[in-house]
NUVOSE-617692 format. One record per residue (C-alpha): x, y, z; residue number from 0; residue in one letter. Coordinates in steps of 0.5 Angstrom, whole numbers, plus 500, padded with zeros to 3 digits. Layout:
<r <X,Y,Z>,NUM,"a">
...
//
This chain:
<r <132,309,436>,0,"x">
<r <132,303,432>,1,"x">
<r <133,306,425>,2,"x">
<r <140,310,428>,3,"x">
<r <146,307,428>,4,"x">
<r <151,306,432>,5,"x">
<r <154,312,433>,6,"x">
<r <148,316,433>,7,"x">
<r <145,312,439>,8,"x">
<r <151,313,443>,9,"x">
<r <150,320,443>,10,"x">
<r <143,320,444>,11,"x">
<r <144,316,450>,12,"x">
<r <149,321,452>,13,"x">
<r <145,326,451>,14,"x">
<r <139,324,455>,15,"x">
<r <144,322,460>,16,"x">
<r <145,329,462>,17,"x">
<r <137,331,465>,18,"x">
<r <138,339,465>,19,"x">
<r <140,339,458>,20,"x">
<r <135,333,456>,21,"x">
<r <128,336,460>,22,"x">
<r <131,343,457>,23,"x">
<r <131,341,450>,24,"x">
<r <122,339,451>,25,"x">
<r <121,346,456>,26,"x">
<r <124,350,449>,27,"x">
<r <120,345,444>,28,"x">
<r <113,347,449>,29,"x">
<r <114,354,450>,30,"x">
<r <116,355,442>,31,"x">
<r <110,350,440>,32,"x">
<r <105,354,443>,33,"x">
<r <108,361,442>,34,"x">
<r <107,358,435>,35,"x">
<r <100,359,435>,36,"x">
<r <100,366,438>,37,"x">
<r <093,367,436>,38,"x">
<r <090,362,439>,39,"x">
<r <092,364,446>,40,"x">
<r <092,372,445>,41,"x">
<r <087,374,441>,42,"x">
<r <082,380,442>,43,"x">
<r <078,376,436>,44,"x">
<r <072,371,438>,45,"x">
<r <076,364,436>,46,"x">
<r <070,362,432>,47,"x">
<r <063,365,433>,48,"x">
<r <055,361,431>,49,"x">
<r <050,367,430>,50,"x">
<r <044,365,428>,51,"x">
<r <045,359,426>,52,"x">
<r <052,360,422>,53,"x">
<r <059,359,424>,54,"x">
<r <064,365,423>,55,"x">
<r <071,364,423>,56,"x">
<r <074,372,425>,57,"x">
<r <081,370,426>,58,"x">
<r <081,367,418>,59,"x">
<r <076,373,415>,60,"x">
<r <074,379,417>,61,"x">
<r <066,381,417>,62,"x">
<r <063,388,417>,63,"x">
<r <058,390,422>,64,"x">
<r <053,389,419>,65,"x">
<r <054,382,419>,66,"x">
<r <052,381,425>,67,"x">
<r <046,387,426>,68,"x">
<r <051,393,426>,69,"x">
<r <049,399,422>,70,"x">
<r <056,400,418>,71,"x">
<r <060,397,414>,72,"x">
<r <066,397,418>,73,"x">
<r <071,392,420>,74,"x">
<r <067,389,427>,75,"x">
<r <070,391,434>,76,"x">
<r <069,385,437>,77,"x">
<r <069,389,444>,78,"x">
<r <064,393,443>,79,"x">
<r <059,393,447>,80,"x">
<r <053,392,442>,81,"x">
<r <056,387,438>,82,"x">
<r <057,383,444>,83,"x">
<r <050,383,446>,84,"x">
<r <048,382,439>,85,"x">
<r <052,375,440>,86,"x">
<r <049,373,447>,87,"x">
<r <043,373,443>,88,"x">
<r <043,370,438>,89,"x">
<r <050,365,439>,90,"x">
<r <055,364,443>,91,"x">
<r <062,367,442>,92,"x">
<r <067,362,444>,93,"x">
<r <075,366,445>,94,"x">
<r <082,365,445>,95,"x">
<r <084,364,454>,96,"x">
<r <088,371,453>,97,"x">
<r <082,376,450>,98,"x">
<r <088,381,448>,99,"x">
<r <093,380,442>,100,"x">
<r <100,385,442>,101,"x">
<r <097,392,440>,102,"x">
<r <090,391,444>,103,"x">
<r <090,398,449>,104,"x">
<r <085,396,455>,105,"x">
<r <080,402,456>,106,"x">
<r <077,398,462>,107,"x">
<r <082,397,467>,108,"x">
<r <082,401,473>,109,"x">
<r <088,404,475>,110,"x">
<r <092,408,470>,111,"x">
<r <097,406,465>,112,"x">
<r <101,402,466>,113,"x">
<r <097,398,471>,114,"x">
<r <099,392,476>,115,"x">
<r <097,385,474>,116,"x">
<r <088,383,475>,117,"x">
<r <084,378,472>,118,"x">
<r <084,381,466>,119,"x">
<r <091,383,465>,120,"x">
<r <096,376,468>,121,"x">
<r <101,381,467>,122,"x">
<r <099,387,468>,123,"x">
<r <099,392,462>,124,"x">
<r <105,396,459>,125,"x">
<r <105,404,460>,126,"x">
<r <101,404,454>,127,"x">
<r <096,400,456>,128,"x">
<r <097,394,452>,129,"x">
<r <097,387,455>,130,"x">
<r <104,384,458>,131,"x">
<r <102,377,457>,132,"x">
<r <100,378,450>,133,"x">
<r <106,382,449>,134,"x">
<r <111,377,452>,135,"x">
<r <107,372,448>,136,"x">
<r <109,375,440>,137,"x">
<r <115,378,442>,138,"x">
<r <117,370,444>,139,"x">
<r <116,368,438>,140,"x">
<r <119,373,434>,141,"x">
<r <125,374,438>,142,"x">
<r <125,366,437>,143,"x">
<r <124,366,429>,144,"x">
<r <129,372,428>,145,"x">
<r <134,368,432>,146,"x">
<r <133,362,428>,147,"x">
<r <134,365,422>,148,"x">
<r <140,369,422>,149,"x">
<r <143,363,427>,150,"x">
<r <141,358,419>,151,"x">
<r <144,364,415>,152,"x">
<r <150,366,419>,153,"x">
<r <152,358,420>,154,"x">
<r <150,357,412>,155,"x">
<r <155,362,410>,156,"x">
<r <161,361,415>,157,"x">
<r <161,353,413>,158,"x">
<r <161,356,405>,159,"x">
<r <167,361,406>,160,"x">
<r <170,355,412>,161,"x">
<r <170,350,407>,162,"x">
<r <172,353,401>,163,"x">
<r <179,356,406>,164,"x">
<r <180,350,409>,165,"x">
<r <179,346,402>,166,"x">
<r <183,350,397>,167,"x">
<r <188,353,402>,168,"x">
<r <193,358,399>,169,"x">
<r <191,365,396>,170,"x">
<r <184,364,397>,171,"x">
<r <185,361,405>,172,"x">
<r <191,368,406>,173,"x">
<r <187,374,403>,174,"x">
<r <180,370,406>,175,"x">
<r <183,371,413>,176,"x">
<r <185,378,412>,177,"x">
<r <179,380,411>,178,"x">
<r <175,376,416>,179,"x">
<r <180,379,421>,180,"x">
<r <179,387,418>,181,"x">
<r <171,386,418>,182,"x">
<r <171,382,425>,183,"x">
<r <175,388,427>,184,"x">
<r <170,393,426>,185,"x">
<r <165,395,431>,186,"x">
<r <158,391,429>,187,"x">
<r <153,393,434>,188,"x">
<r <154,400,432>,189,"x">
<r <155,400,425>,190,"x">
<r <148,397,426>,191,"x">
<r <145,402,430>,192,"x">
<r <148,407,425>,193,"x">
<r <144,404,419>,194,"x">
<r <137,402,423>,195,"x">
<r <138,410,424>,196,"x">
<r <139,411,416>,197,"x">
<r <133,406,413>,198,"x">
<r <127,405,417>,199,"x">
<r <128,398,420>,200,"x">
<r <123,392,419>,201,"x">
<r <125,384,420>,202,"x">
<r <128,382,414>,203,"x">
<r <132,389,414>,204,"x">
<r <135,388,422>,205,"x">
<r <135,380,419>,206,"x">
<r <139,382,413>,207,"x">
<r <145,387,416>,208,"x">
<r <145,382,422>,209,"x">
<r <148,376,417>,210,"x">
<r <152,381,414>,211,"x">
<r <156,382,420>,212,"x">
<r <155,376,424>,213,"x">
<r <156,370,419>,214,"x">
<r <164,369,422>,215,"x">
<r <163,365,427>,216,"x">
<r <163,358,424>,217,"x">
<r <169,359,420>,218,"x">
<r <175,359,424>,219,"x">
<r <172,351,426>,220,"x">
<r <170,349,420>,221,"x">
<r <176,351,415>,222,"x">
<r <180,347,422>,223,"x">
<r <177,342,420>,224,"x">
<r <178,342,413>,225,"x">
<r <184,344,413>,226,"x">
<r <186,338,418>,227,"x">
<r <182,333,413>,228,"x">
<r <184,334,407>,229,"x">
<r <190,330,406>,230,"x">
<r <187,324,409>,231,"x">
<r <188,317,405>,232,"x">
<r <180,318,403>,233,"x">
<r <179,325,400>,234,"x">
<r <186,323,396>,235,"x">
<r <182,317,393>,236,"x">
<r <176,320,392>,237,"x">
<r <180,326,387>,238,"x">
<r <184,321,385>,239,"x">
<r <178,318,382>,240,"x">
<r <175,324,380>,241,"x">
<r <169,325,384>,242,"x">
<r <168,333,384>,243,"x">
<r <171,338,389>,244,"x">
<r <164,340,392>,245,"x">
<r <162,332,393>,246,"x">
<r <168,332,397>,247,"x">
<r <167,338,401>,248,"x">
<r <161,336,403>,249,"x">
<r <159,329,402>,250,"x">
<r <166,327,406>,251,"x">
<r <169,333,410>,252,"x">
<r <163,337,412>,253,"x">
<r <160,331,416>,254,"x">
<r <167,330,420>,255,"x">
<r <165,338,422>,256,"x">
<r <158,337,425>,257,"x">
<r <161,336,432>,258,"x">
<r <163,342,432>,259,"x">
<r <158,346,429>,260,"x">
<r <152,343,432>,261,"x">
<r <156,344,439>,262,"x">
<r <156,352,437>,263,"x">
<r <149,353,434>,264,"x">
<r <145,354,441>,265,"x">
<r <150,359,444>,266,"x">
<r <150,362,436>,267,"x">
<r <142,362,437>,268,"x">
<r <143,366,444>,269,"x">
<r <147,371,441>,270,"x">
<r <142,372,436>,271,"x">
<r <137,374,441>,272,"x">
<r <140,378,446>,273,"x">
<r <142,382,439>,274,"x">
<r <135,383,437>,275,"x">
<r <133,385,444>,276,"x">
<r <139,390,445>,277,"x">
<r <137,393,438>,278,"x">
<r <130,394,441>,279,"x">
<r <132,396,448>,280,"x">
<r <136,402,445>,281,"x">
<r <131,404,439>,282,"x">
<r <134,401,433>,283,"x">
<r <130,395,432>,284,"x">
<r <124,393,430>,285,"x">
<r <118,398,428>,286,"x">
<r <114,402,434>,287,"x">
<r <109,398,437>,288,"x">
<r <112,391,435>,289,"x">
<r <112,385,440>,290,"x">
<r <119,385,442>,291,"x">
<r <123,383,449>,292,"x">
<r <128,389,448>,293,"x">
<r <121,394,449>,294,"x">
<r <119,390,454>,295,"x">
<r <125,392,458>,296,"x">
<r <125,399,455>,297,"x">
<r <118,400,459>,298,"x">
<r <121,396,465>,299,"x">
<r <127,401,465>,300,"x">
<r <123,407,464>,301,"x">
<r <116,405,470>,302,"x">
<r <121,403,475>,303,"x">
<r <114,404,480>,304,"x">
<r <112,399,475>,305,"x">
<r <117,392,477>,306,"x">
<r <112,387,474>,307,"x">
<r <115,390,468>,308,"x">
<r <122,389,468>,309,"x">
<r <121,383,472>,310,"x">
<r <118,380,467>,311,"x">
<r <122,381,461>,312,"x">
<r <128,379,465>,313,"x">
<r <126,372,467>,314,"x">
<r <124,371,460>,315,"x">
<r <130,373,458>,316,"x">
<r <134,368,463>,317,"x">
<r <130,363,462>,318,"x">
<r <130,363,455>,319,"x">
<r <138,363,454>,320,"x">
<r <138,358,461>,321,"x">
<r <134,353,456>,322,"x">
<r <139,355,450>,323,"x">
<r <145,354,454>,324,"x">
<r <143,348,457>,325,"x">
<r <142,345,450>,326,"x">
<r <148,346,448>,327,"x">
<r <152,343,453>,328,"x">
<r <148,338,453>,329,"x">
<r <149,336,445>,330,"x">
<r <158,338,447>,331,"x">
<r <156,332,452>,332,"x">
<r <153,328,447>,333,"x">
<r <158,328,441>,334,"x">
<r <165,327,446>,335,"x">
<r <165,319,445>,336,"x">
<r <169,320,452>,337,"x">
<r <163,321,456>,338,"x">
<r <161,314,459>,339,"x">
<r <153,314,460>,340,"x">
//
């Protein structure tokens, strides 16, 4: 902390201040971290497996069969029975805590689909028979990534279009916010809906067309605070001395708005990921059979004699955007030097 400056310790001081915000800042980073490495905790591939004196690594390379005794040249199936006496008996098999990733269908369980959490199965298993756990685990991280993305390329567009209103002012500030009030004018979870039911959807695609409607959130803030900024004694001496308009923007204005684009990122992060799992829930949203929190919710919805379903993805759900929500107004908290730690 030694190396911030004034300013920046104050602020981190505040921040730590409000405990809620502060501990919901480390239980985000935890969950995120280990559902980062989704493979290692979820996996029906061994981690690393020694077979006759050599080591294997399944979950950077695919091995035949053959490999490992069998008879064909196919990929191994690593639950087959066969396959792992084989490598009890010459080796050791060492295996992620969860033995299913997003797309293992467990045969062995001994109730019908979906069945109620068991030792196998933590959570219990989806209508399909895919593990719940494991599920939760991926859909975590690709609602997580998703949100991030869109959050950054949404926030980077707005702060370009915001900077350049604000800056510029005149025709470009008219025109640019008629056109931002005719496109936030239009429907966008349905227009969404209508060209996910066009093209076959995948991430960059979902990504792609949530930017495209979903970048106007920093701009009212942005081109405010440039419009207030940029007849100030500093930016008149910086022109006057002929630095460039986009040193200007973005060296000595932009800064001055980071307060309140830093205060809006979480809860931009929440809208991201609500959108996502409300495309999912209503079948518009990633490919069938990806991790998703929105299918998640689809199968609580349509097993209600299965609740564990449903009340797993809801207190996913809440304790995700509780996190988030927390975050951000820890971070309000921390930039209004009216704070008093």
């Amino acid at each position: 902390m030694s190396r911030l400056s004034p300013a920046n310790q104050a602020r981190w001081a505040r921040f730590r201040h409000n405990r809620r915000g502060f501990w919901s800042l480390w239980l985000f980073l935890v969950l995120f971290g280990l559902c980062l490495g989704a493979e290692l905790i979820a996996n029906d591939k061994p981690l690393l497996v020694r077979y006759q004196g050599q080591l294997y690594y399944p979950l950077l390379k695919t091995y035949d069969e053959t490999t490992f005794g069998g008879d064909v040249a196919v990929a191994v199936d690593y639950r087959d029975p066969y396959i792992i006496n084989r490598l009890q008996q010459h080796g050791w098999v060492r295996w992620a805590p969860i033995r299913f990733d997003y797309r293992t269908i467990n045969f062995a369980t001994q109730t019908p689909f979906p069945s109620p959490p068991s030792a196998q199965n933590w959570l219990g298993t989806d209508s399909r028979g895919k593990d719940v756990l494991a599920n939760l685990i991926y859909g975590f991280r690709l609602s997580m990534l998703f949100g991030l993305a869109l959050t950054l390329l949404s926030s980077l567009i707005g702060i370009i279009v915001g900077a350049s209103q604000g800056y510029y002012g005149g025709r470009l500030d008219l025109w640019g916010q008629r056109l931002i009030e005719v496109w936030s004018g239009m429907p966008t979870l349905f227009l969404i809906i209508l060209l996910s039911s066009v093209v076959p959807p995948d991430f960059w695609w979902l990504l792609t067309i949530t930017v495209l409607f979903g970048w106007m959130t920093l701009v009212g803030v942005v081109r405010a605070e440039f419009l207030r900024t940029r007849n100030f004694d500093y930016v008149r001496a910086a022109q006057a001395m002929g630095v460039s308009d986009r040193m200007i923007m973005f060296r000595h204005i932009l800064p001055n708005a980071m307060v309140a684009m830093l205060t809006f990122m979480p809860f931009i992060l929440c809208g991201s990921i609500t959108t996502l799992t409300s495309l999912d829930f209503l079948g518009f949203g990633l490919p069938l059979g990806s991790p998703s929190l929105g299918n998640l919710l689809l199968e609580g919805k349509n097993n209600l004699q299965a609740p564990w379903l449903g009340i797993t993805a809801f207190v996913t759900l809440a304790l995700i955007l509780s996190l988030l929500i927390f975050i951000g107004e820890a971070v309000r908290d921390a930039f209004d030097p009216g704070k008093a730690v």
